[in-house]
Structures are given as C-alpha cells and as structure tokens.
C-alpha positions in Angstrom: 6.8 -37.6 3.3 9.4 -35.3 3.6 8.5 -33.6 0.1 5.1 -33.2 1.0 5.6 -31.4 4.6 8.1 -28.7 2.4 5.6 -28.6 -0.2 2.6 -27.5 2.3 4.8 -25.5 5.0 6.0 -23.5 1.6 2.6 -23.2 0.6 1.2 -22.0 3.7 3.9 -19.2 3.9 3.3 -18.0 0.5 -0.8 -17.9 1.4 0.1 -16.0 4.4 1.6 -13.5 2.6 -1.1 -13.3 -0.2 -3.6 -13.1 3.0 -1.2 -10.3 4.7 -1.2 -8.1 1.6 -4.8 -7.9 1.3 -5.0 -6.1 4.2 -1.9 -3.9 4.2 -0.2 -1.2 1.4 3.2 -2.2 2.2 5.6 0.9 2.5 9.0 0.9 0.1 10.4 4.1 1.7 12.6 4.8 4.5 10.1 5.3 6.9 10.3 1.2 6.6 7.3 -1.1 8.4 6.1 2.4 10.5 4.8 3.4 7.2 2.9 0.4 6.2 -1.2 1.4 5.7 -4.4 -0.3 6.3 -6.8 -1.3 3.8 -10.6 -1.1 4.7 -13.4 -3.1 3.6 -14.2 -2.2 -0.2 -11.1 -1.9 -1.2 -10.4 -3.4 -4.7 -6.7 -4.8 -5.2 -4.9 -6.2 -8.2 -5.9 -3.2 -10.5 -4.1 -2.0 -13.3 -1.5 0.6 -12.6 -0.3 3.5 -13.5 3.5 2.7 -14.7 4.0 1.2 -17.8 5.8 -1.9 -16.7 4.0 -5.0 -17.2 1.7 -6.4 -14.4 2.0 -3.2 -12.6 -1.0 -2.7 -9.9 -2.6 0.0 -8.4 -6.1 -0.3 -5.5 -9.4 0.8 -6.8 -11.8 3.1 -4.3 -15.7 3.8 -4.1 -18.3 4.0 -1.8 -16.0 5.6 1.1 -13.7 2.6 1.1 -9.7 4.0 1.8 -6.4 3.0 2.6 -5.3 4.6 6.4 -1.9 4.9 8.3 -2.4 6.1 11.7 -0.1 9.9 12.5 3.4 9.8 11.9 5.6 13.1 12.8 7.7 12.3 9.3 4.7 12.8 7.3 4.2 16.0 9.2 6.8 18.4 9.2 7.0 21.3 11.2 5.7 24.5 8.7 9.1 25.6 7.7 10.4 22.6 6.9 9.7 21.7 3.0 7.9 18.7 1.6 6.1 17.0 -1.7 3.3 15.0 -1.7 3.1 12.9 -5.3 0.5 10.3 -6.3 -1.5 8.7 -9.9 -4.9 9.2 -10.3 -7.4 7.3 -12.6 -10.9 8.5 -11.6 -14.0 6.8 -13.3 -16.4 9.5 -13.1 -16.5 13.6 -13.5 -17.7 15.1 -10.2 -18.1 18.1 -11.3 -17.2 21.3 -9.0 -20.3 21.6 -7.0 -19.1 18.0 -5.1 -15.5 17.2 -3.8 -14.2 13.9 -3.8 -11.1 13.5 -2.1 -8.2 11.0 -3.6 -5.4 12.4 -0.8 -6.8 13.2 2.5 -4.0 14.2 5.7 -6.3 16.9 8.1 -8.0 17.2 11.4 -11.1 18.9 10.3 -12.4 19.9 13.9 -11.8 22.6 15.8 -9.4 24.7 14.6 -8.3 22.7 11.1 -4.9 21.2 10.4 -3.1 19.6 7.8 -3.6 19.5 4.1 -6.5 17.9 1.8 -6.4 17.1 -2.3 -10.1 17.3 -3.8 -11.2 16.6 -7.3 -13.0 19.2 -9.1 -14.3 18.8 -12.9 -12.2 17.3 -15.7 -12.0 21.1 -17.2 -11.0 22.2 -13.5 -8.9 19.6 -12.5 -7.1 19.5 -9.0 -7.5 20.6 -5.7 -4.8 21.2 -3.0 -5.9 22.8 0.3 -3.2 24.0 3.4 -4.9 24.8 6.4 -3.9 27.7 8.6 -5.2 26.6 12.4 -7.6 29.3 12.2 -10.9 27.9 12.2 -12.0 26.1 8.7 -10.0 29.0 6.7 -7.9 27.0 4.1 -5.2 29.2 4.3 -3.9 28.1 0.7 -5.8 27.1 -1.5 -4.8 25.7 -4.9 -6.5 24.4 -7.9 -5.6 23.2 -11.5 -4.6 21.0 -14.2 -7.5 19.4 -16.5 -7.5 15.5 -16.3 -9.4 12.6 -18.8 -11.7 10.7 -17.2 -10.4 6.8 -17.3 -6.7 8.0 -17.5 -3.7 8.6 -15.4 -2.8 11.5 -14.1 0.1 12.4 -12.2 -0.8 14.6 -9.4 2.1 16.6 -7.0 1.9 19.1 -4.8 5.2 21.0 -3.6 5.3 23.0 0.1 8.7 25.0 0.2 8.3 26.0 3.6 7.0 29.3 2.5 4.2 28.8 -0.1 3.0 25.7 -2.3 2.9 24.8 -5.8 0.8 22.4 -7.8 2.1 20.0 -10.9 0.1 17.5 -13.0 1.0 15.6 -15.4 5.0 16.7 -15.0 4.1 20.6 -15.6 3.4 23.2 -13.1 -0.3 23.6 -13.3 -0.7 26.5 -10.8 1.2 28.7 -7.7 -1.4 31.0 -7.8 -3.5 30.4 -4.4 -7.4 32.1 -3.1 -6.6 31.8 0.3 -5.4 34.5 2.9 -1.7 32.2 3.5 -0.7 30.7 6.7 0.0 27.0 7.1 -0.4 24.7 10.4 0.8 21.1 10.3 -1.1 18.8 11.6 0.3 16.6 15.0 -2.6 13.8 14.9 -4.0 13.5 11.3 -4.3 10.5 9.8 -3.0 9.8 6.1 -6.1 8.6 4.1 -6.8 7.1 0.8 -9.4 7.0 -0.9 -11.4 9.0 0.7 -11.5 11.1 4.4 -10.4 9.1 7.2 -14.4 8.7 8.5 -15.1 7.5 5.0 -16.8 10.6 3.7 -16.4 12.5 0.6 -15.2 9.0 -1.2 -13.3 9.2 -4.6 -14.2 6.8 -7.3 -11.2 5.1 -9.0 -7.6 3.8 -8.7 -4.7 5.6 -7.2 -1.2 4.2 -7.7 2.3 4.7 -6.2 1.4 7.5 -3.8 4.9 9.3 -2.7 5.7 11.8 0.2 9.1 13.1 0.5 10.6 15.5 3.3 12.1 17.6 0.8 10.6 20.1 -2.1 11.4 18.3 -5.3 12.3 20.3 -8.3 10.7 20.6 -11.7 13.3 18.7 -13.0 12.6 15.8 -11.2 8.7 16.2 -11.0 9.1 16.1 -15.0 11.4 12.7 -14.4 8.9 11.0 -12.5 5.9 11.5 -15.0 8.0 10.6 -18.2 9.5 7.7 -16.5 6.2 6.1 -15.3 5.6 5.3 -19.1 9.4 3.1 -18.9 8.4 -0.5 -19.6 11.9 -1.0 -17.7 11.2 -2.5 -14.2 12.7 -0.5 -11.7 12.8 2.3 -13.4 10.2 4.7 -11.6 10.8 3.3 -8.3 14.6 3.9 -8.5 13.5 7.8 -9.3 11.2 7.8 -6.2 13.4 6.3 -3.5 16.2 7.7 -5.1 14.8 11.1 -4.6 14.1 10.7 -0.6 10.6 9.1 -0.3 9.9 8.8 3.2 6.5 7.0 2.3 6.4 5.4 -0.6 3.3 3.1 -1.4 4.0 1.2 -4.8 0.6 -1.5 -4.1 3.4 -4.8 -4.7 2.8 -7.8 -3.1 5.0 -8.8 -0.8 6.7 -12.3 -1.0 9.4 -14.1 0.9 13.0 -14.0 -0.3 14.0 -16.8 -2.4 16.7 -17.6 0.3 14.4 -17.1 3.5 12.2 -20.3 1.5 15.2 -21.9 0.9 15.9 -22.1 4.4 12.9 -22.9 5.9 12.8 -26.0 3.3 16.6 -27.3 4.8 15.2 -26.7 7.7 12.2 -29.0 7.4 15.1 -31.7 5.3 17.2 -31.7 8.0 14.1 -31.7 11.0 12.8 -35.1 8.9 16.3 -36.7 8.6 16.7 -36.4 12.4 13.0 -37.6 13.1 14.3 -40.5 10.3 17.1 -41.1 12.6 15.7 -41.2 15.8 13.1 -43.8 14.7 15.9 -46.2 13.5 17.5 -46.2 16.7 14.7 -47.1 18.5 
C-alpha cells in the first residue's frame, strides 16, 4: 500500500512538471524565475536543437505562435550601458526581402518607437537588426547581414556597445556598417517576444534555440567560442560558455525536473507518514 501511494505521489510530481514546462521556457540565467517566458498556443516543443549534444531541444514557431516574458529593466538597459543579444535560428522557408518575419522581437512600436527588433530577410541577405531612436518609426540603426541555409542553424548575435552596434552570424562579424541616421532609445515597457511580435504579427517559421541576453558587450573572441562550441557533443559545454559569460536571460528550452533528493524526500516522507498511520491503527 505504501509502495503504491510513493509510486503515484512520485508520478504526479513528475506529470506536473512535464505539464509546467509546456507552458513555460524556463530561464537558466541570473535573472533566475523573473526571467522565465510564456509559451502561447502553437507552440511546438521537443524539437531538435541547435547544440550538438544528444537529445538537445529547441521550440518550433508558425502561424504567429511566440514565446513572451512580460518587461524587465535588466533586459533593458539604459542607452549607454552595453549589451548582447545571442540566439540559433533554423528557419524552414526563404521570405524573401519584400516580407519581414521576425525570430527576436523586444519594441513598443507605437508612438514614438522603442527598443530593438531582429527581421529575417532572404537567405542571400541574411539578418536584420533594427535600434530605434524615440523619434517616430525612424530605426535609428539599422543593420543587416550574414547569408543563412534554409533548414540549418545559424547563430545569430547582435552586439550594442553603448555607442554603436554590431552584427555576428555564424561566429564572424557579418556587418557594423548601419543605414540609419544613429540614436538609440531603450525601451521601459516592451515585451521580449519569440517567435514572432508580441500581438502575433509578422510570425517566423522555424525553430529558435538557446536564446541569450547578456548586460555586457561580448567580444569576438567569445562570440567565435559560443558558435564552435555549440557543435561539442560534451554536455555542458555550451551552457558553461553562456552563463559563464554573464547571461542575464538565458533560455536553453530544458525540461525542468525535480532534484533527485527533493523525490527522495518526499518518498520518506510518505514511508514515514504510512508507518505512523500503521501505528496508530494497531493501537486502536
């Protein structure tokens, strides 16, 4: 009898855990639980990631479906203060450069625009990363680059100094060139989106893995790290990298279980809760 009630309350945990992460992208960086994002309707779990670790997972997105955490001041710094936005990218279609799908979305597009935006263009065109300066729509820089392979993984970073931004894919600066007249103004109420805007519009089509934002301007050096290690078939490895190197937000799309020792507990608990109930009865 006792066996049984361990059996199902250990069971019901685990389901409630499985249910838990279907709904939420757990956060691994230091921002902690305050980081943790929704998952909407359409989201497709379970994927196949981007690292080279077996039974890696990354979300799949289409039809406006995204991943949202509502505005947090740490993902916003002030427009001095420096910061790197990293995430993989496997889109399923070409959109050519007439449309703009958008994998990465953090802006408040009325009124005067804030925040920052990533768009896919063409697979010859490649990337998208828009600042916007407060004044209006005007993107105030605008940066575009690094061809990608439809079905693949691409490694996607964008770097903000505090003065100007650059663009790396694939471990290699793609561009620092921008078409915009400059000026930056961080957002105070965006909300981080996935997948697509935050209203569901301009959807992306694929899977995007381990999504990254640091309060700091990583270097080449380590930019270069984090693509080479993604292929490491060593677990660990590309996470240490990434929380190693500051990630504030860190969205690696694992599942959540409890600790060995929290189920371990709960079972002695329910032993020593049936050997009392035991005991009680025989004194009766």
């Amino acid at each position: 009898m006792i066996k049984s009630t361990i059996a199902a309350a250990i069971a019901a945990i685990l389901t409630a855990a499985a249910a838990q992460a279907q709904t939420t992208s757990f956060n691994s960086g230091s921002l902690g639980a305050a980081g943790n994002a929704i998952n909407g309707a359409g989201v497709t779990l379970d994927l196949p990631g981007a690292l080279g670790v077996a039974g890696d997972k990354a979300v799949g997105y289409s039809g406006g479906a995204n991943t949202t955490l509502s505005y947090n001041a740490a993902l916003n710094p002030s427009v001095s203060s420096p910061f790197t936005v990293e995430f993989w990218a496997k889109p399923s279609i070409d959109p050519g450069d007439a449309t703009g799908p958008s994998p990465v979305f953090n802006r408040v597009s009325s009124g005067n625009r804030s925040g920052w935006v990533f768009f896919q263009r063409s697979a010859t065109t490649g990337w998208n990363f828009n600042m916007y300066n407060g004044t209006g729509s005007t993107v105030g820089f605008s940066l575009t680059g690094g061809a990608y392979t439809v079905g693949s993984w691409t490694q996607v970073v964008a770097v903000w100094n505090g003065t100007s931004p650059k663009l790396y894919v694939n471990g290699a600066l793609a561009t620092s060139t921008s078409s915009g007249p400059g000026g930056y103004n961080p957002s105070s109420t965006a909300t981080l989106s996935l997948g697509a805007y935050d209203t569901g519009s301009n959807p992306f089509n694929g899977s995007l893995d381990e999504f990254a934002f640091y309060g700091s301007a990583l270097t080449p050096v380590q930019i270069a790290a984090h693509f080479t290690t993604a292929s490491s078939v060593t677990p660990g490895a590309y996470s240490s990298l990434v929380l190693g190197d500051g990630a504030v937000e860190y969205l690696p799309n694992t599942t959540p279980v409890p600790e060995p020792a929290t189920v371990s507990l709960i079972a002695v608990g329910l032993v020593g809760a049936g050997l009392l109930q035991r005991r009680r009865a025989a004194r009766r």
